[in-house]
N, C-alpha and C positions, 0 to 999 in steps of 0.2 A: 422832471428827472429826479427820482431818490435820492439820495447824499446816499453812497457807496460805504461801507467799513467794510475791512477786512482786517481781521488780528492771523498775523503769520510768525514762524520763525525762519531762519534765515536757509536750514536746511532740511525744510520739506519739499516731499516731491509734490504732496498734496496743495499746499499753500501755490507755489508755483503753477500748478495745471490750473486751479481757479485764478489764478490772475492772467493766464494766458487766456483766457475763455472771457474775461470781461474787458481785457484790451483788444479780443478780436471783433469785440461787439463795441470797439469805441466809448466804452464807457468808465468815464473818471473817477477812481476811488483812491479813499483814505489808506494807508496801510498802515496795524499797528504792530510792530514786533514786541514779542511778549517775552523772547528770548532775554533771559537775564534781567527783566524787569515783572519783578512778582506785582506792582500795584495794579501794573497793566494787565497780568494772568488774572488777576482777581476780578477784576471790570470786565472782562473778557466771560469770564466764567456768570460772574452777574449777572451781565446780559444774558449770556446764551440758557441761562435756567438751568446750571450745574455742569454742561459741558466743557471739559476741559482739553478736547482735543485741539487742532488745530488746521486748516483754517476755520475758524466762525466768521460767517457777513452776514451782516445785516443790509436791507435795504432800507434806510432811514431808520426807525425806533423797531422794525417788522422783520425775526431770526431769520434768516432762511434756509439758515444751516449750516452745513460741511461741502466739502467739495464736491462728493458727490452727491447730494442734494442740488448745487447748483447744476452740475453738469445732468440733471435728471430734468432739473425744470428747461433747460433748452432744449433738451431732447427732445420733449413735450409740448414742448411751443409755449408752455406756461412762462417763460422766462419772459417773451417779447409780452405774451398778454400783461406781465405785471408792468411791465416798463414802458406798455402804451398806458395801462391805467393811470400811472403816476405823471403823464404828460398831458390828462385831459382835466 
């Protein structure tokens, strides 16, 4: 299973939907709020390769984007494909 990050602030509606979508899928993650903490905006934004919107997840060190990116990979079934690769 991937180590989960997720950098959120406290009132998105985006950050919220992707976190409902990976506790529906039983899956344990980090959350970082970036709210009010610029070192954490900037790590955030490091990682994601300039993006400064919110939410950014990674799966382990691997972006996978914003919310709806995520909610496009389950759509796709790519979400379960990545998360059986990471289990074999």
């Amino acid at each position: 299973m991937p180590q989960i990050t997720i950098y959120t602030t406290a009132t998105c509606p985006y950050c919220r939907r992707a976190k409902e979508l990976l506790r529906s899928k039983n899956l344990p993650f980090t959350e970082i709020a970036v709210d009010g903490d610029a070192e954490a905006r900037r790590e955030m934004t490091a990682r994601a390769h300039g993006a400064m919107t919110v939410p950014q997840i990674f799966f382990d060190d691997n972006h996978i984007g914003d919310c709806d990116e995520l909610h496009e990979l389950a759509r796709t079934g790519k979400l379960d494909l990545l998360l059986a690769g990471a289990t074999q």
